[in-house]
C-alpha positions in Angstrom: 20.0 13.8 -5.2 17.3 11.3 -4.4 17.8 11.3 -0.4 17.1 15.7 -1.6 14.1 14.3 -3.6 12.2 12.3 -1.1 13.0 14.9 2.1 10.9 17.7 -0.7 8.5 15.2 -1.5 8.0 14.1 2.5 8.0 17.6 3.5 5.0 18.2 0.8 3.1 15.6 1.6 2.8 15.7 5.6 1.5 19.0 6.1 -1.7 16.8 4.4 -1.4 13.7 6.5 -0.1 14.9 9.6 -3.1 16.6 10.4 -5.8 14.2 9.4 -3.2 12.0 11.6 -3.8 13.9 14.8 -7.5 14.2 14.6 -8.2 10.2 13.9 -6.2 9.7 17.0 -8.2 12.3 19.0 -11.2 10.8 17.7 -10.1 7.4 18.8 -9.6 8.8 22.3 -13.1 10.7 22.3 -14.9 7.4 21.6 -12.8 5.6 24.3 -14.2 8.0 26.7 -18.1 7.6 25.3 -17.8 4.1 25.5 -16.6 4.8 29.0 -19.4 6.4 30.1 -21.9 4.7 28.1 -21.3 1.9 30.5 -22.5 4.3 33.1 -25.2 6.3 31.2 -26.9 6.4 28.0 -27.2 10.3 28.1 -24.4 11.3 25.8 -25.5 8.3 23.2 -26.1 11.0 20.8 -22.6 12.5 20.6 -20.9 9.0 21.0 -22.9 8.0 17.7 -21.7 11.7 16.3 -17.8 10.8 17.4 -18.2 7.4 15.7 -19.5 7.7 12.5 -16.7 10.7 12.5 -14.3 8.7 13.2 -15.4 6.1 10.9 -15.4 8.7 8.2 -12.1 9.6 9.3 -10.8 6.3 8.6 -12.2 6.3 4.9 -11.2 9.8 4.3 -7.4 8.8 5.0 -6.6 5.8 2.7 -8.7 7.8 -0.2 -6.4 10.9 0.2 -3.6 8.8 0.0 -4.7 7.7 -3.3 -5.6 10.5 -4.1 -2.1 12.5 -2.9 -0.6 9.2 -4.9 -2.1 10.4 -8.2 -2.3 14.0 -7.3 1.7 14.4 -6.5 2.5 12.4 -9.5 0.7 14.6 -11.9 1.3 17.8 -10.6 5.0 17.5 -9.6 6.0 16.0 -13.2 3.3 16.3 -15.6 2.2 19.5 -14.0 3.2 23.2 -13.8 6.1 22.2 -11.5 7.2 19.7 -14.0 9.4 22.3 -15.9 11.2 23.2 -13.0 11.7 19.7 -11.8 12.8 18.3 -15.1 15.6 21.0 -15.0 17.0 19.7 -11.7 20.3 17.5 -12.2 18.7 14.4 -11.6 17.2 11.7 -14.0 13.6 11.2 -14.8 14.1 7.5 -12.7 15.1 9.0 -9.5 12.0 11.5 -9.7 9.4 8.1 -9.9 11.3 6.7 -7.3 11.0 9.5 -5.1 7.0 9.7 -5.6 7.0 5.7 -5.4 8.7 5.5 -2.0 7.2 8.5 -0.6 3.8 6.9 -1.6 4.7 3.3 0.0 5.6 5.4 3.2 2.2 7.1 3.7 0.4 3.6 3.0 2.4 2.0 5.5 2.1 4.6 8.0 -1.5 4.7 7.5 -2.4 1.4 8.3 -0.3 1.5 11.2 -2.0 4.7 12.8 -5.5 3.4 11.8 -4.1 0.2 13.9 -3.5 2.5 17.0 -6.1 4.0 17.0 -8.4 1.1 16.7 -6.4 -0.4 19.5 -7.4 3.1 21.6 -10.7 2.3 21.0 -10.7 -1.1 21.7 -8.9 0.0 25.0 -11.3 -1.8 28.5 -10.6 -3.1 31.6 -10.1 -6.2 30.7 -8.0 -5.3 27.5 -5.0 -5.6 28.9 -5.5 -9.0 30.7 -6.7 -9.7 26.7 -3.7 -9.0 25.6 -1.6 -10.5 28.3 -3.4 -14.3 27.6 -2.3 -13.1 23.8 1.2 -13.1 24.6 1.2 -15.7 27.2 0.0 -17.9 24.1 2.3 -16.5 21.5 5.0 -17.2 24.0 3.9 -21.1 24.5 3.7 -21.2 20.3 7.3 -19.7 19.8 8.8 -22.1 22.4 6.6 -24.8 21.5 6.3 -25.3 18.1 7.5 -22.2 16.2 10.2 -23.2 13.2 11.9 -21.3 10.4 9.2 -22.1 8.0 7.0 -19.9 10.1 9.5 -17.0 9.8 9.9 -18.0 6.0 6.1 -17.8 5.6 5.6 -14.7 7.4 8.3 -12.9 5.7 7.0 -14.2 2.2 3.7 -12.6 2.8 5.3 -9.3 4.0 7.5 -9.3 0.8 4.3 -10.5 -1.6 2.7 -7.3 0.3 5.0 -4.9 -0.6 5.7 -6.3 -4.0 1.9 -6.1 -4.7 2.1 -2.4 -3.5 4.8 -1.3 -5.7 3.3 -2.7 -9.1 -0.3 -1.2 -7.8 1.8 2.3 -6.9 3.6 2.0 -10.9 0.8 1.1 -12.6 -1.3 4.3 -11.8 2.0 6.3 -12.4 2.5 4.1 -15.9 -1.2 4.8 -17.0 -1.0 8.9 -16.0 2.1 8.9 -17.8 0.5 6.7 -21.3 -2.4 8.9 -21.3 -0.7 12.0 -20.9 1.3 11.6 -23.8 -1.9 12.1 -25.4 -3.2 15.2 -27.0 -6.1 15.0 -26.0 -8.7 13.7 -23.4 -5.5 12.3 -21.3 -8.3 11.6 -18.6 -9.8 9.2 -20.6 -6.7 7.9 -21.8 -5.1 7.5 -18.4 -8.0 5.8 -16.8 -8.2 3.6 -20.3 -4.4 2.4 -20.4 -4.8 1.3 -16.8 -7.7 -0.9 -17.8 -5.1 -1.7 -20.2 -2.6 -2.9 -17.7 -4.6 -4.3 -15.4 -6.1 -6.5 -18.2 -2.7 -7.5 -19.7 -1.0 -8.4 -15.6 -4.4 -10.3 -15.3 -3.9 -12.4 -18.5 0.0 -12.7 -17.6 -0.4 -14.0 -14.1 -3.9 -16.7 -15.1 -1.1 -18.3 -17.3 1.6 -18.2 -15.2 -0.3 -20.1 -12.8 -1.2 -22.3 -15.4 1.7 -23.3 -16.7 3.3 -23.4 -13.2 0.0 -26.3 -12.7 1.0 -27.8 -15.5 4.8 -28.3 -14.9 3.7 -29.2 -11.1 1.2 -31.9 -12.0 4.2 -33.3 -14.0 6.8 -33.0 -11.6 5.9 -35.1 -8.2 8.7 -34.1 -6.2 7.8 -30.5 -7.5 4.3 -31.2 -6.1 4.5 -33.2 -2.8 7.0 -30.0 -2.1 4.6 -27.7 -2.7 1.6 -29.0 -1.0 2.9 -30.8 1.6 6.3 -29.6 2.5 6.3 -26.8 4.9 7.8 -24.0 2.5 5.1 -24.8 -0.2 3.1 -21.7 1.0 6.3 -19.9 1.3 7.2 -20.5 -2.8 4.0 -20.3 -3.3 3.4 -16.8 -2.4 7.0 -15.5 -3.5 6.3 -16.8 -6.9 3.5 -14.0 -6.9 5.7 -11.5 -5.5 8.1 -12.4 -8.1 5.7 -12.2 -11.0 4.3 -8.5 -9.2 7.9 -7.3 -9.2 8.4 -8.2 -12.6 5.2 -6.4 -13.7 5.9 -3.7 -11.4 10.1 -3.4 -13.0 7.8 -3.0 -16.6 5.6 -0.5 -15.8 8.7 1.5 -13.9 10.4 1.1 -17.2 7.4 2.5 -19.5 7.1 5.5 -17.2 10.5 6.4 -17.5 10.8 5.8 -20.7 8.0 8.5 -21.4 9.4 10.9 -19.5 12.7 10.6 -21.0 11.6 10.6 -24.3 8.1 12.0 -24.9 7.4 13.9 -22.8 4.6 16.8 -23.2 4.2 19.2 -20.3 2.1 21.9 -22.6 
């Protein structure tokens, strides 16, 4: 029933993003042509300062819509209208979060990466791609050179932090909609409230964490010459984050469906 879930949810949500897609790339590309012919003439300087801020806008435009389709899917989909008819679907109220959380972690993903192309587009010159060859050439010399595991550790620690990070930021708007909801009334107010809420209780959480992870360092020296002078002391250093995210993200995932189980209030 999920893999049914997220194909709805996918199918809802790129007839949005798809579009906006398409024109930041053809933006991209109409820039790339100004700035070709800006080296020639300064006649179109106009339009090319048009395109650009467009394009700029464009930018901006995508990654607040997909906060915004974030929220707006959430709400509408479960809390909503369309919540009675997708609460009478065989499925649990965990698979339906799930479904909106990795839907949500798809367009932010995809996002960056097609705001990546098209910067690239832009960036695009004759001598771009002898750039880019002296950036492999380089990256080549480093991975024969002196690349090691600890580089693939650290690299995939920060990856993992990133998406850990993600997923509570994801949850915690879904946690607060769902607390303030269960409100009679002003649920705005009380949404936007509990997730000053959380955010104040996972800042408190982590500042003593990482003080009692000082303090038991400070104490331990092997703990310590391993963690600042080993090579994998910035790799434990950011999973212990990721670990602490995950674990605030597993609570919020838990009071959300624990809401929607058991009080829920769609009128």
């Amino acid at each position: 029933m999920l893999r049914k879930l997220l194909k709805y949810e996918l199918k809802a949500t790129a007839r949005t993003f798809l579009p906006l897609y398409g024109c930041l790339i053809l933006f991209a590309v109409i820039n790339r042509v100004f700035v070709a012919i800006q080296d020639r003439t300064e006649h179109f300087s106009f339009f090319f300062g048009v395109s650009l801020t467009s394009y700029i806008f464009l930018i901006v435009a995508i990654f607040a819509l997909t906060v915004f389709v974030m929220i707006q899917r959430f709400y509408k989909s479960l809390l909503g209208d369309e919540g009675y008819l997708m609460f009478t679907l065989p499925t649990t109220p965990g698979k339906l979060i799930l479904s909106k959380l990795i839907i949500s972690i798809f367009w932010v993903v995809v996002s960056i990466a097609i705001t990546g192309f098209s910067i690239m587009i832009l960036a695009m010159s004759t001598g771009f791609w002898q750039a880019m060859g002296q950036l492999f050439q380089a990256l080549g010399l480093y991975f024969r050179e002196y690349f090691s595991f600890a580089d693939v550790s650290v690299l995939t620690s920060f990856l993992f932090l990133g998406l850990c990070g993600l997923t509570y930021l994801i949850l915690s708007v879904y946690c607060a909609i769902a607390v303030g909801h269960s409100f009679k009334q002003h649920r705005a107010i009380g949404s936007v409230g509990a997730y000053l809420v959380i955010c104040l209780i996972s800042q408190v959480a982590t500042t003593l964490c990482v003080q009692m992870g000082g303090f038991f360092t400070t104490r331990l020296p092997s703990l310590e010459h391993l963690l600042l002078y080993e090579k994998y002391g910035i790799s434990l250093f950011l999973l212990f984050f990721a670990v602490m995210y995950l674990i605030f993200a597993a609570v919020c995932y838990v009071v959300t469906q624990q809401l929607l189980s058991k009080r829920l209030n769609l009128a």
